[in-house]
C-alpha positions as CSV (number, residue, x, y, z in Angstrom):
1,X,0.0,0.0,0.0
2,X,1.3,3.3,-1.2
3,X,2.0,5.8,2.1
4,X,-1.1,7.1,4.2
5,X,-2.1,10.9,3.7
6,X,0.5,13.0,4.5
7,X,0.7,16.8,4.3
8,X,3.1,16.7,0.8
9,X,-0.1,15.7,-0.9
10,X,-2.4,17.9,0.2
11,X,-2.7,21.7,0.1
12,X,-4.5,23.3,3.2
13,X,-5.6,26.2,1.1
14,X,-8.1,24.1,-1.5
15,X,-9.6,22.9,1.7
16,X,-10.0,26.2,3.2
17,X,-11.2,27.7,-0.4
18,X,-13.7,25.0,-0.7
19,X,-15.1,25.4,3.0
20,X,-15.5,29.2,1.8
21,X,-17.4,28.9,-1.4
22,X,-19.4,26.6,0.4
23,X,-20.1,28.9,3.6
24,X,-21.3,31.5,1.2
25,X,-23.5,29.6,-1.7
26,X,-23.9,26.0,-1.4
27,X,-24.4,23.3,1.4
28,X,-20.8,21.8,2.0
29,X,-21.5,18.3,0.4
30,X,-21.8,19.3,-3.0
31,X,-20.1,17.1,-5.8
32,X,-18.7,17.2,-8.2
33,X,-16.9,20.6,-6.9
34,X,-18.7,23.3,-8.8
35,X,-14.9,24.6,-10.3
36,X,-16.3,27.0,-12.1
37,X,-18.6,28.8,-9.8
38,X,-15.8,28.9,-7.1
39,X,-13.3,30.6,-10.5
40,X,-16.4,33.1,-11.2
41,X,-18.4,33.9,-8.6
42,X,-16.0,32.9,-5.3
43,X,-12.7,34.4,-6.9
44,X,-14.0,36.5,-9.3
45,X,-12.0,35.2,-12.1
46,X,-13.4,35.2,-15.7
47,X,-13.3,31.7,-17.1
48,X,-13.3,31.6,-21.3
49,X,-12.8,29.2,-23.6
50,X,-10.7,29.2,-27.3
51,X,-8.4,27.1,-29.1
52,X,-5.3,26.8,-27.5
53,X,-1.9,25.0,-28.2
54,X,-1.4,24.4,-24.2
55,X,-4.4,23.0,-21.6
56,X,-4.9,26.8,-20.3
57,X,-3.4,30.3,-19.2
58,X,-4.0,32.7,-16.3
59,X,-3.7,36.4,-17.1
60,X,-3.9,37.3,-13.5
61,X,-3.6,41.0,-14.5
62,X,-6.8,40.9,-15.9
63,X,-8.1,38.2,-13.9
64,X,-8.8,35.9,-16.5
65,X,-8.3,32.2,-17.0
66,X,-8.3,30.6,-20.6
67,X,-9.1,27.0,-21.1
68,X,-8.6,25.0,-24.2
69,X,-11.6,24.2,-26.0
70,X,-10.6,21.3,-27.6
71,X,-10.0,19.1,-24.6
72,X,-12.2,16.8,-22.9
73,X,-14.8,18.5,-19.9
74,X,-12.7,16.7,-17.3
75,X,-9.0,17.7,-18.5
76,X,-10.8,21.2,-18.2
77,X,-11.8,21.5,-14.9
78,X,-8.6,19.6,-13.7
79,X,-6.8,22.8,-15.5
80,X,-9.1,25.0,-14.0
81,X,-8.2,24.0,-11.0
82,X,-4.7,24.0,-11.8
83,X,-5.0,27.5,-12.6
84,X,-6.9,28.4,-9.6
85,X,-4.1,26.7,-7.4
86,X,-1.9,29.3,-9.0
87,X,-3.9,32.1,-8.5
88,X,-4.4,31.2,-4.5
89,X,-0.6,30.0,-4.3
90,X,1.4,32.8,-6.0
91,X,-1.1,35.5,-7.7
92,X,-2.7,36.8,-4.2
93,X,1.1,37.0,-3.2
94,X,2.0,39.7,-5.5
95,X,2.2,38.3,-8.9
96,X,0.5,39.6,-11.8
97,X,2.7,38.0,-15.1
98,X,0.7,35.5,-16.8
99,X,1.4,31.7,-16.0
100,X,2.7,29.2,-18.6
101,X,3.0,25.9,-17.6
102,X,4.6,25.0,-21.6
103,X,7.4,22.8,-21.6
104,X,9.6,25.3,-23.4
105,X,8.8,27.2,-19.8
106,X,9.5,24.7,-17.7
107,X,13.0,23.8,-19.3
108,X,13.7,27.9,-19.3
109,X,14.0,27.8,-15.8
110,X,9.9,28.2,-14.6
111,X,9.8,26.5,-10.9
112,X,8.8,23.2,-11.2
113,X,7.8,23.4,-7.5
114,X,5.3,25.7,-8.2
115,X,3.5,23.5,-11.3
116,X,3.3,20.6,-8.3
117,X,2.3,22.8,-6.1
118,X,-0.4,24.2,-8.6
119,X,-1.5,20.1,-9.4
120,X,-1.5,18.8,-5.8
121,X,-3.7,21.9,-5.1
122,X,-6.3,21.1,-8.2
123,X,-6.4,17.3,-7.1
124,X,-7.1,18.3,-3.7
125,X,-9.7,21.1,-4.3
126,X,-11.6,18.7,-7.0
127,X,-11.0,15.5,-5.0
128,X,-11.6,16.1,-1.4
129,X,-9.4,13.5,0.8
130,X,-12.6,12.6,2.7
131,X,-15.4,12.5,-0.6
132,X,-12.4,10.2,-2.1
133,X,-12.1,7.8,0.4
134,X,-16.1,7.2,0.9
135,X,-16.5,6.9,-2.5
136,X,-13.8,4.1,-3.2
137,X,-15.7,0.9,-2.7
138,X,-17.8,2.6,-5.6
139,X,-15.1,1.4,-8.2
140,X,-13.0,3.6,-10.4
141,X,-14.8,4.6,-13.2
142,X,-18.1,5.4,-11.0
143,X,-16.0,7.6,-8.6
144,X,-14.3,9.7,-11.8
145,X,-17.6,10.3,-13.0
146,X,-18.8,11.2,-9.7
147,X,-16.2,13.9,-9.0
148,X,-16.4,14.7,-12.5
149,X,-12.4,13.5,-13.1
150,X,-10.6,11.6,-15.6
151,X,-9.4,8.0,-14.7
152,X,-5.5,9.1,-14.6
153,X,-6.3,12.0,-12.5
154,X,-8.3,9.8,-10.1
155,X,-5.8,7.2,-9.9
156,X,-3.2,9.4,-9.2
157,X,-5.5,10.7,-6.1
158,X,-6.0,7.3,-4.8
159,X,-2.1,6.6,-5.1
160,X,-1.2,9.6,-3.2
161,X,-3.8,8.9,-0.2
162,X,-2.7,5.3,0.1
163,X,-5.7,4.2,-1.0
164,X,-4.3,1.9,-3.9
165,X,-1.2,0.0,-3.8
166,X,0.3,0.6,-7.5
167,X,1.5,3.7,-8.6
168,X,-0.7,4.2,-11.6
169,X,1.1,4.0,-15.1
C-alpha cells in the first residue's frame, strides 16, 4: 500500500477555499466541486474558452483564466483548478505575469515546484481527501464520473492517499 495521507499531498488552502465557497452559496457536500462557480463567482475570475496549443493560461492582471476548448470536460476542470491553485498560491502573493505551464517554460528555468504545487492543489480542491475515500468501494470509473475527473487524475489521487497499492502507469 502506497504511504497514508500526508501533508506533501495535500494543500490546506483548496480545503479552506472550498469550506469558503461553500459557507457563502452551497451546502458543503456538493459534488462534483462546482470549479467554475468557485473561479467566477467565489474568486471573481473570468473563465473563457478558445483554441489553445497548451491545456490553459491565467492572465492574473486581468483576472482571466483561458481554457482549451478542444480538450475533454474533465481535462478542463482539472486545468481550472490548476489555474486556480496558482492564483491562491502565487497571484494573491503579489504576482501579476501570466502563468505558462509550456514545456519550453518549464525547461527555461519556470519553478517546477510551483507547477506541483499548482497540481496537488487542483487534485485536492476537485477530489476532497474525505469525498475520495467514501466513495472508493464505488469502483474507479463510477468515482471519476462522480467527482467529475478523468481515470489518470483519479488514480493518481487514490495513489497519493494510500488508497491503492500501484502507482498508476
Amino acid at each position: 500500500m502506497a504511504a497514508p495521507y500526508e501533508m506533501s499531498i495535500a494543500d490546506p488552502r483548496a480545503a479552506a477555499l472550498r469550506a469558503q465557497y461553500h459557507a457563502l452559496f452551497a451546502d458543503g457536500a456538493e459534488l462534483p466541486v462546482p470549479i467554475e462557480a468557485i473561479a467566477e463567482d467565489f474568486l471573481g475570475l473570468r473563465v473563457v474558452e478558445e483554441p489553445l496549443e497548451v491545456s490553459g493560461l491565467l492572465y492574473p492582471g486581468r483576472r482571466l483564466v483561458v481554457l482549451n476548448m478542444d480538450e475533454s470536460s474533465v481535462r478542463r476542470r482539472f486545468t481550472l483548478a490548476h489555474e486556480i491553485g496558482h492564483w491562491v498560491c502565487q497571484c494573491l502573493e503579489g504576482t501579476d505575469a501570466p502563468v505558462l505551464c509550456r514545456q519550453q517554460d518549464l525547461a527555461a528555468g519556470t519553478d517546477r515546484a510551483l507547477e506541483r504545487e499548482a497540481n496537488i492543489f487542483a487534485a485536492d480542491l476537485l477530489m476532497p481527501a474525505a469525498a475520495v475515500a467514501a466513495l472508493h468501494g464505488a469502483g474507479p470509473q463510477d468515482v471519476a464520473e462522480r467527482l467529475a475527473v478523468s481515470g489518470p487524475a483519479l488514480g493518481w489521487r487514490l495513489y497519493n492517499l494510500g488508497l491503492v497499492a500501484d502507482k498508476p502507469a
